[in-house]
N, C-alpha and C positions, 0 to 999 in steps of 0.2 A: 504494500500500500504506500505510496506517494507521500510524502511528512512535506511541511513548508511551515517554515516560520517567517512573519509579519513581524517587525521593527520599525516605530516609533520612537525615535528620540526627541524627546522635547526638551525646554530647558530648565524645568521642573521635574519633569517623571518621565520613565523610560515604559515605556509601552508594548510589551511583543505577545502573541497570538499564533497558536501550533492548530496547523490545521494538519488531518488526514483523510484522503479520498475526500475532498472537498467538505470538508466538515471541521469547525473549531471545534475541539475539543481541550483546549486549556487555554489560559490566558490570565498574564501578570502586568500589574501596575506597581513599579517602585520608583523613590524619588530618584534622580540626577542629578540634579544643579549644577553643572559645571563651570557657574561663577564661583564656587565656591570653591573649586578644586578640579582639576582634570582627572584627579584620585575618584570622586565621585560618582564619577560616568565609569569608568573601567570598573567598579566593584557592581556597580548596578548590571552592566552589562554580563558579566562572570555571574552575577547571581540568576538575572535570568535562563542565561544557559544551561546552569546546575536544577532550577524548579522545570522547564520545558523538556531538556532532551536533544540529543543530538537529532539533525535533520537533514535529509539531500537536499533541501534550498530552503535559502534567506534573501528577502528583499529588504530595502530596508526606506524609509520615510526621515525625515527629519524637522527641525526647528529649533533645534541647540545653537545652529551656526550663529543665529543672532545673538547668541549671549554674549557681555563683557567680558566676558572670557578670550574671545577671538580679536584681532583686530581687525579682521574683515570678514565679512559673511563667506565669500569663496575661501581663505584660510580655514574659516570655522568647517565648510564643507568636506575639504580635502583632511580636514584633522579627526574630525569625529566618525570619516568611512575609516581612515588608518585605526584609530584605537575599537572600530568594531573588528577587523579581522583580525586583528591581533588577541581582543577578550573573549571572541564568540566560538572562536574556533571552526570557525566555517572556510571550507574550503574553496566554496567559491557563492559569492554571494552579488546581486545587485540589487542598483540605487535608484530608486523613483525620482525620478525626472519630468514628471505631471502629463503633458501632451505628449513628450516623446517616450512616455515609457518606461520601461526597464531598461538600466544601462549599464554595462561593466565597471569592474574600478577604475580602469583603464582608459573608459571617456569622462571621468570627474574633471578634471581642468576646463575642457571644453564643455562641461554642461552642469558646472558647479550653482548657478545665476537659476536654470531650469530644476535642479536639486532642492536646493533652499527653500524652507515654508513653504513643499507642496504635496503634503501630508494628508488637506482640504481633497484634495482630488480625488485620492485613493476612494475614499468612503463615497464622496459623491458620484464614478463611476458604479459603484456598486450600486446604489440605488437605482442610477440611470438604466443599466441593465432591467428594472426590475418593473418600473414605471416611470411614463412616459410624462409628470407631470407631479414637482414637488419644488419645496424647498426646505433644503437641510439645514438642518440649524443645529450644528456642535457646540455645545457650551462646556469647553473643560475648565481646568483651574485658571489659566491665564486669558483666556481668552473666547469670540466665539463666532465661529464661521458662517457665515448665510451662505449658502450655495443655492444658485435657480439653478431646476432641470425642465426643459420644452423640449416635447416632442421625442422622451427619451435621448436626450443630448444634454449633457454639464452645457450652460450658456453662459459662466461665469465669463464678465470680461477678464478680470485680474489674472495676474499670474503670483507677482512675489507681493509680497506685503504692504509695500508702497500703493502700488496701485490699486492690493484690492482695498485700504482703508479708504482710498478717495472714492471707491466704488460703491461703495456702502457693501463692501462682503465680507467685510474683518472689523470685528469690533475689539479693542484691547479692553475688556471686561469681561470676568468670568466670576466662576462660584467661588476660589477660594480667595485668589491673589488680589493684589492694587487696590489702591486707595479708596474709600468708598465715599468718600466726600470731593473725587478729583476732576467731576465737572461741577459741581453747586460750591454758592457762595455762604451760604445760610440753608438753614431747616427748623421746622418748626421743632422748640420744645418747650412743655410745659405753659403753652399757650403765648411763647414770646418766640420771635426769629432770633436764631442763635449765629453770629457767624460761626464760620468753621477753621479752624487753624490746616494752613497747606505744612503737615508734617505727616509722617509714617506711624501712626499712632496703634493704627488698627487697619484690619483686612477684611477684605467681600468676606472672608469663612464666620470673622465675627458676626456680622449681618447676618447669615443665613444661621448660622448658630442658633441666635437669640431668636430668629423665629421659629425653628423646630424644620429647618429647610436641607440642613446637611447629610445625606446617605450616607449611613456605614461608618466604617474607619475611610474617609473620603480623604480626609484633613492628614497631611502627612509633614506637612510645613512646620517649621517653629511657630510659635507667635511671636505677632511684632514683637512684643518685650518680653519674651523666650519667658511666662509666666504659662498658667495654666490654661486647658478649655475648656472651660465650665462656662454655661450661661452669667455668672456672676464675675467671671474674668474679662470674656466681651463685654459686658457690661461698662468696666471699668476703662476696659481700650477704648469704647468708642466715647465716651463721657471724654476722655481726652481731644479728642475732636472738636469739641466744644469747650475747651477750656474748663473743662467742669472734674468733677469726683463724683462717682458713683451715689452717693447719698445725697446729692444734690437733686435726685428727681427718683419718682418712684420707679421700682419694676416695668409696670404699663407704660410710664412715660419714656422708659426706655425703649420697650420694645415698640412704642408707635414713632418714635426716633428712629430708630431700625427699618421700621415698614417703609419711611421715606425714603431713604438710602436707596432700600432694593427696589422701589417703585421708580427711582430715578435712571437707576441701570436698565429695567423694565422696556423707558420712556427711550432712552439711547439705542435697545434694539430695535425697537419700532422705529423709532428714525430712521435706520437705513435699509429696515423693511420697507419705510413710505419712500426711500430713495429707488430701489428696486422697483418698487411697483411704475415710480413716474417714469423711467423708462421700457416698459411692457414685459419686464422680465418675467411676472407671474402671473398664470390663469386667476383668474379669480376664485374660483375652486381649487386650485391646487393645494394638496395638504402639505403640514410643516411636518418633517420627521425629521423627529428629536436623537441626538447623537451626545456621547461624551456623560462624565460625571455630574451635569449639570441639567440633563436634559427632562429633570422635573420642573425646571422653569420652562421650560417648550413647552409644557403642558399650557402650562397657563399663556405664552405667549399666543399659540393657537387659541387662545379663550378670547383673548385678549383682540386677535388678526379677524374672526367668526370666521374660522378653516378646520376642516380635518385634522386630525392628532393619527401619525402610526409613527409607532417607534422602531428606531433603525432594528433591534431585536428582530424585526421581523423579516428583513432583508439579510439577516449572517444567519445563513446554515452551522449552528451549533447544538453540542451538547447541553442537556440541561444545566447540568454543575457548572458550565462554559459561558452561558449564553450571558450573564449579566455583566460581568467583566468583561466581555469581547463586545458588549453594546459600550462597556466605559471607556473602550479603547479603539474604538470604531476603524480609526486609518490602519490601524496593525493587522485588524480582524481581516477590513478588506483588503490590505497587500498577500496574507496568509492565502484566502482566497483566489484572489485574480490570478494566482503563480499558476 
């Protein structure tokens, strides 16, 4: 039987997905950061090979190259395929290159630019395959992808990052990471506009925390102030936002504190929802399927849009014990796949 493992590097969490005879049947999410150390990425990488299993192919996806770790996206490219064959042990593996495909290590120089943040593709062919009329909305930790599909076709204009943020298909907002006060000036609390202070106080995870919104062991990050994660720890982070302490407002005035935060992020994917739509990218009917650790806000986004809700789950041939994790890991699941 056929084995194929899908790779995900992001530059947060490493992502990879073992498929056999066209079927996921395992799938791991560990952190990365390789701002934090290139030690980081290479132990994540060795650990997922040791939990998956050796395989006759590996493709591999990425998003690491943009880390401060690199000084250039095509450096970061050409580094993080080397310290993959060196950790994974694969004997011959290729690199997703979006439009053009699988590509040897061989062509990274010359397709380092098509390499880079195109991760988005992977899953959104998959669905393409599958129906002729969506858009995917991956909300991981950092970040969250809007992909249109017409007529069974990716119609994304974007390619790397740049472009697709001006497209409205990348939004830097997600469930766990970045600032949650870092497009407002003020938020209501306790009946008065508070400004917000522009520091790192607190994360999107606090937010969804304190509303009862985070999945699982989802949260894999320090907190901002390497303190605990307890509803009563967000608590105290995001009162820092406001210049405030925790006993300066109740409970509920916190957590309706919170509702605005993530009603704001909410308000910023709609937006390039409403960008998408002004120029005809989606049916009106078309549904949103939801991708990534975050994609119980796609629920509500689709509430939110008056569209269809199917989740990517149902587009990855997986195992049961498989399928939740290969939905939180979607570009891995579908590179494991497409091989």
């Amino acid at each position: 039987m056929t084995s194929a493992i899908g790779w995900d590097i992001g530059g947060a969490n490493l992502k990879a997905a073992r498929a056999e005879g066209g079927r996921v049947v395992a799938a791991v999410q560990l952190p990365c950061n390789p701002h934090y150390g290139l030690a980081r990425l290479e132990e994540a990488i060795a650990t997922a090979r040791e939990r998956l299993g050796p395989a006759e192919r590996h493709s591999v996806t990425m998003t690491a190259e943009l880390s401060d770790a690199f000084e250039t996206r095509a450096a970061g490219v050409a580094t993080i395929a080397a310290i993959f064959l060196r950790q994974s042990g694969a004997t011959h593996a290729l690199f997703y290159a979006g439009e053009q495909g699988l590509v040897p290590y061989g062509a990274i120089p010359a397709t380092a630019t098509a390499i880079a943040s195109a991760n988005w593709r992977a899953s959104a062919e998959l669905v393409a395959r599958q129906t002729p009329e969506a858009l995917l909305v991956d909300i991981g930790s950092t970040t969250t992808d809007l992909v249109p599909i017409s007529g069974g076709r990716v119609t994304a204009q974007g390619g790397g990052d740049a472009d697709r943020l001006a497209n409205g298909e990348l939004v830097y907002s997600g469930l766990l990471r970045g600032d949650p006060a870092a497009t407002l000036a003020m938020a209501p609390l306790a009946g008065r506009w508070a400004p917000l202070l522009r520091e790192s106080f607190a994360t999107m995870s606090d937010v969804h925390r304190l509303l009862g919104a985070l999945p699982g062991e989802a949260d894999a990050e320090p907190a901002a102030d390497g303190r605990g994660k307890t509803a009563e720890a967000s608590i105290a982070r995001l009162a820092r936002l406001a210049g405030r302490d925790a006993a300066d407002a109740s409970p509920e005035q916190w957590r309706a504190f919170a509702a605005f935060l993530a009603r704001a992020q909410m308000r910023l994917i709609e937006d390039q929802i409403a960008l998408l739509r002004s120029r005809g990218a989606l049916r009106d009917d078309a549904p949103i399927v939801g991708a990534g650790v975050g994609r119980g806000l796609a629920v509500r986004l689709a509430w939110a849009e008056g569209r269809p809700y199917r989740d990517i789950a149902e587009f990855i041939e997986a195992a049961p014990q498989a399928a939740p994790t290969a939905a939180d890991c979607a570009p891995a699941a579908a590179l494991a796949l497409l091989l």
